[in-house]
MINU-902802 format. One record per atom (N, C-alpha, C): residue number from 1; residue in one letter; x, y negated, z. Coordinates in pm, whole numbers, plus 50000, padded with zeros to 5 digits. Each point is the difference from the previous one (the first is absolute). Layout:
BEGIN
<i=NUM | aa=a | X=X | Y=Y | Z=Z> .
...
//
This chain:
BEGIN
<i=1 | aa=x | X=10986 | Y=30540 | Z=89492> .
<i=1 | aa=x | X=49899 | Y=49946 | Z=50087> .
<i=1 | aa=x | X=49961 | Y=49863 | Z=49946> .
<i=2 | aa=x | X=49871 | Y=49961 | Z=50028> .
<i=2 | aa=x | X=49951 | Y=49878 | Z=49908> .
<i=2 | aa=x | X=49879 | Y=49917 | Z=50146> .
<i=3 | aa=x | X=50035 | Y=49872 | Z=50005> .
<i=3 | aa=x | X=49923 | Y=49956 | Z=50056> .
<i=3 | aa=x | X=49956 | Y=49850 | Z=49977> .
<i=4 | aa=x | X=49891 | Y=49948 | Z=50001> .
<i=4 | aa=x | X=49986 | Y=49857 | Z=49921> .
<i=4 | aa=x | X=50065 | Y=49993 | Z=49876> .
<i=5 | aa=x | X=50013 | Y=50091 | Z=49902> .
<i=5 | aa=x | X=50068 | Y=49982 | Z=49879> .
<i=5 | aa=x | X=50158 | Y=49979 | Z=50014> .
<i=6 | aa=x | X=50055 | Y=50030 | Z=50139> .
<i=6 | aa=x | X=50165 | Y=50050 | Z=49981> .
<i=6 | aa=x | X=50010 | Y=50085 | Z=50011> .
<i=7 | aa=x | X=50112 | Y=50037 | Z=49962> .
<i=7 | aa=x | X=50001 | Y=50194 | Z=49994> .
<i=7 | aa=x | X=50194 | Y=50000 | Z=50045> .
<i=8 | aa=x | X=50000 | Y=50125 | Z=50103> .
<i=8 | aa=x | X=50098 | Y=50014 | Z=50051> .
<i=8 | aa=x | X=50093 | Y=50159 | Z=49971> .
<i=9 | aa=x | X=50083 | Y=50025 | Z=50002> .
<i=9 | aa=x | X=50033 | Y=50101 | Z=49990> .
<i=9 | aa=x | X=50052 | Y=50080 | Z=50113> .
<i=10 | aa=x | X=49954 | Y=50109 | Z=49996> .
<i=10 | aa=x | X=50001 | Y=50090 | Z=50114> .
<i=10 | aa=x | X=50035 | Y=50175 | Z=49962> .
<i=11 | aa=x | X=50118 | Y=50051 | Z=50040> .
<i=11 | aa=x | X=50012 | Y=50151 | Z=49928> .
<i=11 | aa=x | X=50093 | Y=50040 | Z=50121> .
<i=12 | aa=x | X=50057 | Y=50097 | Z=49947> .
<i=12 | aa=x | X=50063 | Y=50106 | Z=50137> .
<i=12 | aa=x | X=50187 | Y=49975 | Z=49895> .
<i=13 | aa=x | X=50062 | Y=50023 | Z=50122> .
<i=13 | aa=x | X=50141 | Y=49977 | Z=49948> .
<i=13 | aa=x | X=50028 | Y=50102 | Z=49913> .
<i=14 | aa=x | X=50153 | Y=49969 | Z=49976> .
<i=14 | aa=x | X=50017 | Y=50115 | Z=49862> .
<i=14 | aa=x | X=50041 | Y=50156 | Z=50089> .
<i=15 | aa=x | X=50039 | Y=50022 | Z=50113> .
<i=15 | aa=x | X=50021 | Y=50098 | Z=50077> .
<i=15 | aa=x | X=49873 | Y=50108 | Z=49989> .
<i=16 | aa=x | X=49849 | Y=49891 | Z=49996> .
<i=16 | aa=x | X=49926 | Y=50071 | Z=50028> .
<i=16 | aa=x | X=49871 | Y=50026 | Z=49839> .
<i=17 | aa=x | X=50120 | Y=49997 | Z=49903> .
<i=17 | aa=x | X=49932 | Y=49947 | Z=49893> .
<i=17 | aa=x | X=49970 | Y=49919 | Z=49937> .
<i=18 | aa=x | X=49981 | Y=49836 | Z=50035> .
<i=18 | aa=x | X=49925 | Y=49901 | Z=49966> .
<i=18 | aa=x | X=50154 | Y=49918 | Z=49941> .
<i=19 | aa=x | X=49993 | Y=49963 | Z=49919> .
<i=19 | aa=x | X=50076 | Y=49841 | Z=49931> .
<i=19 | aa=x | X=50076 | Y=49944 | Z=50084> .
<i=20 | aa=x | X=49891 | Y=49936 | Z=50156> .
<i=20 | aa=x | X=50115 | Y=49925 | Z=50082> .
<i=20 | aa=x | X=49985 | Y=49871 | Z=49965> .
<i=21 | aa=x | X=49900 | Y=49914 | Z=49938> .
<i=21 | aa=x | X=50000 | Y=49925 | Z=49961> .
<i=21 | aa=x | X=49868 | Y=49894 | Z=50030> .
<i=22 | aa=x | X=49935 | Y=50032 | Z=50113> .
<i=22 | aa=x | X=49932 | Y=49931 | Z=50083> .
<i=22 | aa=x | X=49972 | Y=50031 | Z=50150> .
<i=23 | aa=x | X=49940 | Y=49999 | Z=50042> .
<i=23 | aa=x | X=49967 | Y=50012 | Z=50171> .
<i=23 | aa=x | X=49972 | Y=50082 | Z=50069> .
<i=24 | aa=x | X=50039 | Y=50058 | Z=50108> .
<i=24 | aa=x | X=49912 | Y=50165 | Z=50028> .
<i=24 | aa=x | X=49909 | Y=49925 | Z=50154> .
<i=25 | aa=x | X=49902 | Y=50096 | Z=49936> .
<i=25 | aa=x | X=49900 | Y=49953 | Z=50070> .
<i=25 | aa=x | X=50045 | Y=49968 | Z=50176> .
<i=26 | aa=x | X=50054 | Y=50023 | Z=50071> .
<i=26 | aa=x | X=50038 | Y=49984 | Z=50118> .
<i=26 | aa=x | X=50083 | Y=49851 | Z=50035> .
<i=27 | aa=x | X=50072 | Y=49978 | Z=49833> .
<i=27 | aa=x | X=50070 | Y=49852 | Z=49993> .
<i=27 | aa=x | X=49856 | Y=49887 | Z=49983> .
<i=28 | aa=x | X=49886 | Y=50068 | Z=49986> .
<i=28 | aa=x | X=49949 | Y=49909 | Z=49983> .
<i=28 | aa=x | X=49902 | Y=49982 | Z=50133> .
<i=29 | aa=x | X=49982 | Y=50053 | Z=50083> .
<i=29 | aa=x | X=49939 | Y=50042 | Z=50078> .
<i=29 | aa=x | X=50058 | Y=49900 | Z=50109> .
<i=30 | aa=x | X=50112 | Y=49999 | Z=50040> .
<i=30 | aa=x | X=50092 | Y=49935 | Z=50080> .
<i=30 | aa=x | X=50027 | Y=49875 | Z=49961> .
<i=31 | aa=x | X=50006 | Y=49950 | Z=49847> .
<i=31 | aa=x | X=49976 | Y=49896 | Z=49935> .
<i=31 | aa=x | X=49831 | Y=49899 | Z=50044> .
<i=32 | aa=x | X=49938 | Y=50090 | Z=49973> .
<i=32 | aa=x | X=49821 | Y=49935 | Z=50086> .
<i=32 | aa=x | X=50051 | Y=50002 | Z=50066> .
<i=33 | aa=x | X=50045 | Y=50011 | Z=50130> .
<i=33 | aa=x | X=50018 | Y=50032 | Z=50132> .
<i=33 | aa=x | X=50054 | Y=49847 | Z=50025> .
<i=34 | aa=x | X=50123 | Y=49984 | Z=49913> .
<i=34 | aa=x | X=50099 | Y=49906 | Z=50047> .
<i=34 | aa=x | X=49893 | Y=49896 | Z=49970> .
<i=35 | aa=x | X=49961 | Y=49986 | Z=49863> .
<i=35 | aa=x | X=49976 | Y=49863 | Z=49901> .
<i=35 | aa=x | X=49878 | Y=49977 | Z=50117> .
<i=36 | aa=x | X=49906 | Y=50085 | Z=50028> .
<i=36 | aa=x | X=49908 | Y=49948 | Z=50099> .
<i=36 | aa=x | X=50006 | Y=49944 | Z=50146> .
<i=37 | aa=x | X=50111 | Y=50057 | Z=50056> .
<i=37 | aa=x | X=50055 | Y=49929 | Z=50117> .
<i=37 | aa=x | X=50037 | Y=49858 | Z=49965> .
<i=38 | aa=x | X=50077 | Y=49944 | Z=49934> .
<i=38 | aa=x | X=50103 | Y=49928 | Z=49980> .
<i=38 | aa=x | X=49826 | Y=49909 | Z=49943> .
<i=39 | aa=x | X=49909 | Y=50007 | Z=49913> .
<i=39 | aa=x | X=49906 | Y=49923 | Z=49917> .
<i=39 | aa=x | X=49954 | Y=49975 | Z=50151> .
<i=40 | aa=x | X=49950 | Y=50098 | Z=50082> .
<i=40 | aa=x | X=49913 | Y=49907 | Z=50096> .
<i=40 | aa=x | X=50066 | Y=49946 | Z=50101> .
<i=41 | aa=x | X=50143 | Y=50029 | Z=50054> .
<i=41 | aa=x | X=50063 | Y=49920 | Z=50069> .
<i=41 | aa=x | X=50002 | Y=49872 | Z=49927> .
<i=42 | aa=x | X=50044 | Y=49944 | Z=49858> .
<i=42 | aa=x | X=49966 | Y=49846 | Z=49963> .
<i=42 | aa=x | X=49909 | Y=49946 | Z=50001> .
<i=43 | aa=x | X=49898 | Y=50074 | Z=50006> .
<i=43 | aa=x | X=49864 | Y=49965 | Z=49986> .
<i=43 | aa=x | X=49970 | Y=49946 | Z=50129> .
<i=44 | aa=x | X=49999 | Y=50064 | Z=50102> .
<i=44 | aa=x | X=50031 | Y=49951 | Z=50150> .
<i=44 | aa=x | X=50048 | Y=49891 | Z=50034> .
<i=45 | aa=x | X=50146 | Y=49961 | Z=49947> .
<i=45 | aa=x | X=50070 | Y=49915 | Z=50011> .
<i=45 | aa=x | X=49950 | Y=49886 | Z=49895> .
<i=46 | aa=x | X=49935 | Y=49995 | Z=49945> .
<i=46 | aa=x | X=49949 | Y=49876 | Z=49909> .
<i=46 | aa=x | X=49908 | Y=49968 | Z=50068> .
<i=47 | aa=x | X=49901 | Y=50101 | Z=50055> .
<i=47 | aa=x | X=49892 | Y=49944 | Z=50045> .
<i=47 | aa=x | X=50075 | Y=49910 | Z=50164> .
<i=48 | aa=x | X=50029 | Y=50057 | Z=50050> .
<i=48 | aa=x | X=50082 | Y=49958 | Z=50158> .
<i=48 | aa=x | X=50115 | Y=49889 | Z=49954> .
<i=49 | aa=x | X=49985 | Y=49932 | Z=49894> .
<i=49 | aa=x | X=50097 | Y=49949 | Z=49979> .
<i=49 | aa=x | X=50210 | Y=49991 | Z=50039> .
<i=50 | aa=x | X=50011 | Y=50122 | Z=50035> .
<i=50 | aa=x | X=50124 | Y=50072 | Z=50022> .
<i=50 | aa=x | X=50064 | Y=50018 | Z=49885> .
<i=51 | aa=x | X=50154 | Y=49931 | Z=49993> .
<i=51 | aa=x | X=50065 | Y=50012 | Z=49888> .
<i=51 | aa=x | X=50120 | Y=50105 | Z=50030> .
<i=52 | aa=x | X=50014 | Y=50074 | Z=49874> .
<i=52 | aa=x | X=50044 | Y=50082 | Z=50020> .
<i=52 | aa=x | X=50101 | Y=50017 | Z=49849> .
<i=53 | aa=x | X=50145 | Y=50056 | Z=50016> .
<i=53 | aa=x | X=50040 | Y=49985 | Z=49853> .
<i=53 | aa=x | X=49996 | Y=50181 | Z=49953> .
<i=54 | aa=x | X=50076 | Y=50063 | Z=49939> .
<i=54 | aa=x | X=50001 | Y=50122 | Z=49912> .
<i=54 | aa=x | X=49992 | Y=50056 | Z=50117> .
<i=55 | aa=x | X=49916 | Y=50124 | Z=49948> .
<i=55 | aa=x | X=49985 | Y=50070 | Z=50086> .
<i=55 | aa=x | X=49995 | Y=50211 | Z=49929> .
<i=56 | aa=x | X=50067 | Y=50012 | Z=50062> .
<i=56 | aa=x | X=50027 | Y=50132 | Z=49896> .
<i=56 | aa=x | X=49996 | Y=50153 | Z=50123> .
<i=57 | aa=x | X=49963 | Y=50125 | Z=49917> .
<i=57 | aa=x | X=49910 | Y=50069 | Z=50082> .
<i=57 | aa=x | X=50083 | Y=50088 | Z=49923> .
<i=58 | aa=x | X=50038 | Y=50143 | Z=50083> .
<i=58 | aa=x | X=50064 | Y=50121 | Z=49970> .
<i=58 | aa=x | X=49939 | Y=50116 | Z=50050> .
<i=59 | aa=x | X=49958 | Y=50099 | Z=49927> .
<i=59 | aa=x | X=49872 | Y=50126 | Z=50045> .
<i=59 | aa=x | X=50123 | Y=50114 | Z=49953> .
<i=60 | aa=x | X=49983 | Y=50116 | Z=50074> .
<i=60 | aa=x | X=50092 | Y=50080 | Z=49972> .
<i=60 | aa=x | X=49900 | Y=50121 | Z=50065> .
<i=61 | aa=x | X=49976 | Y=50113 | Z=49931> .
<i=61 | aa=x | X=49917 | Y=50095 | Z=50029> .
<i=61 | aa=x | X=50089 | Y=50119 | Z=50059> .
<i=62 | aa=x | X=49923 | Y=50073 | Z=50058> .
<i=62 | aa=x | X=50080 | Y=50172 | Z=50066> .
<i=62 | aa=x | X=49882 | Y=50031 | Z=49928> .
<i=63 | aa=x | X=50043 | Y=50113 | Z=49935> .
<i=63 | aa=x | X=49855 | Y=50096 | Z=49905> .
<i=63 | aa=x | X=50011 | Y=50146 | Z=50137> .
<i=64 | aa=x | X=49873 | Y=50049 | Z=49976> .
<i=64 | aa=x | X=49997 | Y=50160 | Z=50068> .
<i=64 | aa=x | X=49945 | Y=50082 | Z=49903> .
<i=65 | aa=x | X=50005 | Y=50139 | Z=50112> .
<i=65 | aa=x | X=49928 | Y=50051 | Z=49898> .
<i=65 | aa=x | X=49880 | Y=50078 | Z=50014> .
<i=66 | aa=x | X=49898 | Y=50094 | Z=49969> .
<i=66 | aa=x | X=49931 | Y=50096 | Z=50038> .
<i=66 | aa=x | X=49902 | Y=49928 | Z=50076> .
<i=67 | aa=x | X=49931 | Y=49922 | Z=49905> .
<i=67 | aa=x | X=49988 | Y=49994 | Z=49850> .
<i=67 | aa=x | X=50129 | Y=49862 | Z=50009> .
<i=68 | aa=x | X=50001 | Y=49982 | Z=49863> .
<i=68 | aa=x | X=50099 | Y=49855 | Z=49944> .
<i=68 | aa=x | X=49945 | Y=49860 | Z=50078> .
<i=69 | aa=x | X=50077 | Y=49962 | Z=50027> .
<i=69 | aa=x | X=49892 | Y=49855 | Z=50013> .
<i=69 | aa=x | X=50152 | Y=49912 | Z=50108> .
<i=70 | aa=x | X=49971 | Y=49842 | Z=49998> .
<i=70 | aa=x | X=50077 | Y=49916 | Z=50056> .
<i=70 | aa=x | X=49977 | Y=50029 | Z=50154> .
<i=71 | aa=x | X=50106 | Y=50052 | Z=50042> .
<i=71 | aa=x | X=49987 | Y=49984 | Z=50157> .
<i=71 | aa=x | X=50018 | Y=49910 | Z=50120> .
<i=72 | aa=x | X=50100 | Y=49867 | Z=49894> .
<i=72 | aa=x | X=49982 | Y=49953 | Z=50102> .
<i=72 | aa=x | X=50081 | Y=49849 | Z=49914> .
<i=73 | aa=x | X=49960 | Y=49887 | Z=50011> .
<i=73 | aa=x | X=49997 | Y=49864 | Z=49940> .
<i=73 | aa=x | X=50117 | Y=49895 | Z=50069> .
<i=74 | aa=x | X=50134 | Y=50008 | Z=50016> .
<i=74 | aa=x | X=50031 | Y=49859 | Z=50040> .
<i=74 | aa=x | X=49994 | Y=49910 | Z=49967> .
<i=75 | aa=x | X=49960 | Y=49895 | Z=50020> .
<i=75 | aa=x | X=50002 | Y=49841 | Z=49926> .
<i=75 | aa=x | X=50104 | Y=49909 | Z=50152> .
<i=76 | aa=x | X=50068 | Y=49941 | Z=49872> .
<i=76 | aa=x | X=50018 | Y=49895 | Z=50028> .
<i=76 | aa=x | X=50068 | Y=49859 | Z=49974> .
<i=77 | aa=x | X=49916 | Y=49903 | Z=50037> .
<i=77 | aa=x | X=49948 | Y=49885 | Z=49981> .
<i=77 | aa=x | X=50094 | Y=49891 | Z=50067> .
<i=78 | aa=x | X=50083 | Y=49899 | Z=49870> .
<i=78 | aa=x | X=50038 | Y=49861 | Z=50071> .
<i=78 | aa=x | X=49934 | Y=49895 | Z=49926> .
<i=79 | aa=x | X=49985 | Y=49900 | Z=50094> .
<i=79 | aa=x | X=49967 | Y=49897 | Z=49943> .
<i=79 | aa=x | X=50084 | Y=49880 | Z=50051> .
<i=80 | aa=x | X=50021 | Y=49915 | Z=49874> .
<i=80 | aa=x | X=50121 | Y=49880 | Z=50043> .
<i=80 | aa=x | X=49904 | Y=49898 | Z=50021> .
<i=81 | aa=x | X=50089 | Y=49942 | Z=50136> .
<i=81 | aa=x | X=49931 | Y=49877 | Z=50022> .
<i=81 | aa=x | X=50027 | Y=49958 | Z=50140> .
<i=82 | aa=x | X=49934 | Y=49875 | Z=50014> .
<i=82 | aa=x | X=50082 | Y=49996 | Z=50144> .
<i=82 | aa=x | X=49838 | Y=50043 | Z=50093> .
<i=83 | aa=x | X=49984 | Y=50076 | Z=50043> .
<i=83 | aa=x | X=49897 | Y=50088 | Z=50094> .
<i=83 | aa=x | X=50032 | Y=50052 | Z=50126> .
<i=84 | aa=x | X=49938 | Y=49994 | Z=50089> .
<i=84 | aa=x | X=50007 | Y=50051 | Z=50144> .
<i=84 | aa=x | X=49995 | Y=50156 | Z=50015> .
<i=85 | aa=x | X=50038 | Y=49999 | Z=50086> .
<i=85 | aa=x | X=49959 | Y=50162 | Z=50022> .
<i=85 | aa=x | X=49858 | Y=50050 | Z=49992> .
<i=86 | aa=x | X=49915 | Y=49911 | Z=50089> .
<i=86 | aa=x | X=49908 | Y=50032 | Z=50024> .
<i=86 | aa=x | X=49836 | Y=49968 | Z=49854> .
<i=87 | aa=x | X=50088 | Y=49882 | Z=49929> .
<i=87 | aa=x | X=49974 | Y=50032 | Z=49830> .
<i=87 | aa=x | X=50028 | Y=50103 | Z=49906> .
<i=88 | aa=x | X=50121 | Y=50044 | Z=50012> .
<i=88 | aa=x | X=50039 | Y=50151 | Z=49940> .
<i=88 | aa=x | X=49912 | Y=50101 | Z=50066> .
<i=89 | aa=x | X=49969 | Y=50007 | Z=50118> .
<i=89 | aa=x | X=49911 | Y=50138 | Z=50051> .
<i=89 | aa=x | X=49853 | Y=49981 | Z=49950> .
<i=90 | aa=x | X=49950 | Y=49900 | Z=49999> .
<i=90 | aa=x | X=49880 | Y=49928 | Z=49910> .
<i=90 | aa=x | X=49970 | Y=50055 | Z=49906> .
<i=91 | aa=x | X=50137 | Y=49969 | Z=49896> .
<i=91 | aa=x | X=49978 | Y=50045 | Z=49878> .
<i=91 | aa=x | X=50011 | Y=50097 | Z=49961> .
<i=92 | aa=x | X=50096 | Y=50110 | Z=50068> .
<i=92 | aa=x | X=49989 | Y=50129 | Z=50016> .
<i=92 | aa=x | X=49860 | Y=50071 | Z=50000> .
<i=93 | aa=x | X=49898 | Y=49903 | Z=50103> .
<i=93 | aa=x | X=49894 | Y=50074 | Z=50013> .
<i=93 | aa=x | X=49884 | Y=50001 | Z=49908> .
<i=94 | aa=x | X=50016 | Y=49879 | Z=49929> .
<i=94 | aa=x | X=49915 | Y=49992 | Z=49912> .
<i=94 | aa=x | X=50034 | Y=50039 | Z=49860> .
<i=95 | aa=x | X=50149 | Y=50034 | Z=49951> .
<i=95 | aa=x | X=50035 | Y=50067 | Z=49895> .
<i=95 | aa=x | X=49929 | Y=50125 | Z=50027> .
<i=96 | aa=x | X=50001 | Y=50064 | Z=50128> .
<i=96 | aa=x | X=49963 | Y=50178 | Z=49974> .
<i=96 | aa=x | X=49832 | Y=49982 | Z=50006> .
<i=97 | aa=x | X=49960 | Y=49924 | Z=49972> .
<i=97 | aa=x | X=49783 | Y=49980 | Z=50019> .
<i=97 | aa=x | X=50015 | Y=49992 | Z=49855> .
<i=98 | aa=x | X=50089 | Y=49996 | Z=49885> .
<i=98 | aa=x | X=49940 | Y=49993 | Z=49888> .
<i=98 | aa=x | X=49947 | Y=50138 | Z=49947> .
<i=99 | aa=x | X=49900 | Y=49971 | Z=49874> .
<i=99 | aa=x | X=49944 | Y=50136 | Z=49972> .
<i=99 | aa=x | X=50041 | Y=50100 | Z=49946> .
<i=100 | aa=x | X=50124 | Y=50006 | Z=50001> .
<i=100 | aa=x | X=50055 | Y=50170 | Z=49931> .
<i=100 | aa=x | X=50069 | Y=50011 | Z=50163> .
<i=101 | aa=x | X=50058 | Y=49948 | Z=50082> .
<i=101 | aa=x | X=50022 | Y=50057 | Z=50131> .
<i=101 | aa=x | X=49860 | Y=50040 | Z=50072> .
<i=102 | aa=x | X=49911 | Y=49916 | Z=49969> .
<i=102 | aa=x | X=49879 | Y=50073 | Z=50093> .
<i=102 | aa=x | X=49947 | Y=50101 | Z=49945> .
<i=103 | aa=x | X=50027 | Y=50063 | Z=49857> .
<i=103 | aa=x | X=49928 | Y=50103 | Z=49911> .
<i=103 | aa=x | X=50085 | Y=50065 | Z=50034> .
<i=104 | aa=x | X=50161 | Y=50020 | Z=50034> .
<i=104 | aa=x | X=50075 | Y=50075 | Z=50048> .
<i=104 | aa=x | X=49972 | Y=50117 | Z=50105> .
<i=105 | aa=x | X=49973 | Y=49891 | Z=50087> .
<i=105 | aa=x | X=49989 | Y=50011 | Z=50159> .
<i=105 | aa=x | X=49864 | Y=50074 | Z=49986> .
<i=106 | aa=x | X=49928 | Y=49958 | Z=49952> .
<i=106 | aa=x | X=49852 | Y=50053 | Z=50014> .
<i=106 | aa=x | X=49927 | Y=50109 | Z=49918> .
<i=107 | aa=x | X=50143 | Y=50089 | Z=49973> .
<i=107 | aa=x | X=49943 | Y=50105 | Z=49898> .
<i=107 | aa=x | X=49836 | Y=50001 | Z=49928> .
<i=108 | aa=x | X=50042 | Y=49916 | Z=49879> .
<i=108 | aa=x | X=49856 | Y=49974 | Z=49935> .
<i=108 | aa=x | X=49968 | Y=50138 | Z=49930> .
<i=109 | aa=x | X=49853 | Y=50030 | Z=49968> .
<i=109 | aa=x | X=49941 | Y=50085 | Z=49918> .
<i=109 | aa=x | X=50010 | Y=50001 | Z=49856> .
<i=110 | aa=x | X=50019 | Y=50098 | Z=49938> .
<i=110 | aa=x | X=50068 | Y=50000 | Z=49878> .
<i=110 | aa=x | X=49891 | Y=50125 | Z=49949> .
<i=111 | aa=x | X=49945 | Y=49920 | Z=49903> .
<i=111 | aa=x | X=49898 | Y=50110 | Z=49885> .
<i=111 | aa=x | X=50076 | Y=50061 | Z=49879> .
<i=112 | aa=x | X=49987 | Y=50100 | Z=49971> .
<i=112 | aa=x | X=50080 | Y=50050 | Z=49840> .
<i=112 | aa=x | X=49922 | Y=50055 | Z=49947> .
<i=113 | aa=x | X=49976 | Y=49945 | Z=49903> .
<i=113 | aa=x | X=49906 | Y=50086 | Z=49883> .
<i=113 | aa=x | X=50114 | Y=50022 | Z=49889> .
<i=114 | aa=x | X=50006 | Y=50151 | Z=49954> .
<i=114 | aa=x | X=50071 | Y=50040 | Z=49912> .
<i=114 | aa=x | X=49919 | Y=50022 | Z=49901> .
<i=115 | aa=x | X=50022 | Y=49969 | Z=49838> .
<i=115 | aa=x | X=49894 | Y=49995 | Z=49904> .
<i=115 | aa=x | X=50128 | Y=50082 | Z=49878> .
<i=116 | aa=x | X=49918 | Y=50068 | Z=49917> .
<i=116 | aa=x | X=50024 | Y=50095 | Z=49880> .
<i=116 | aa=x | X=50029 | Y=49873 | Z=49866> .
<i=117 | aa=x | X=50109 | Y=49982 | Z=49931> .
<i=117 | aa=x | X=49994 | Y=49872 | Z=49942> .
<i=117 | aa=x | X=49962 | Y=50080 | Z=49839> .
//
């Protein structure tokens, strides 16, 4: 996978064939998920001037099946610092408004054009 001129690696484990030697698509999926929560919760907090120290985010998927697909997403989210309760529920709320939780939530439209190479 290549984007802005980085390129990432992405294949299926060796169980299922693949090397094993980069990301399966679902690690990365949950990865957006996290990195975008966590980017606009600081973003929040810079702007609101709220200090906040490390803050680290854990996504753990249930897959289904018929058809394949993630059924169901836990996250969860600490952040160090000295914060209120009613700051932690804050930020809770505005971590899940970022845009791969609202593309989540909002089952977006998806075009496929398959082409003969």
């Amino acid at each position: 996978m290549t984007a802005r001129g980085l390129e990432l690696i992405v294949d299926q484990t060796p169980d299922q064939g693949g090397p094993g030697d980069g990301f399966r698509p679902t690690e990365l999926l949950l990865g957006a998920l996290g990195a975008c929560m966590v980017g606009t919760l600081l973003t929040f907090c810079d702007n609101q001037g709220i200090e906040v120290g490390r803050v680290t985010v854990d996504l753990e998927d249930t897959p289904l099946d018929a058809p394949k697909r993630v059924g169901t997403i836990d996250v969860r989210m600490t952040i160090d610092g000295e914060l209120d309760d009613r700051t932690v529920e804050t930020l809770g709320r505005v971590a899940a408004r970022c845009k791969i939780h609202n593309t989540l939530t909002s089952r977006p439209v998806i075009d496929l054009e398959v082409y003969r190479g």
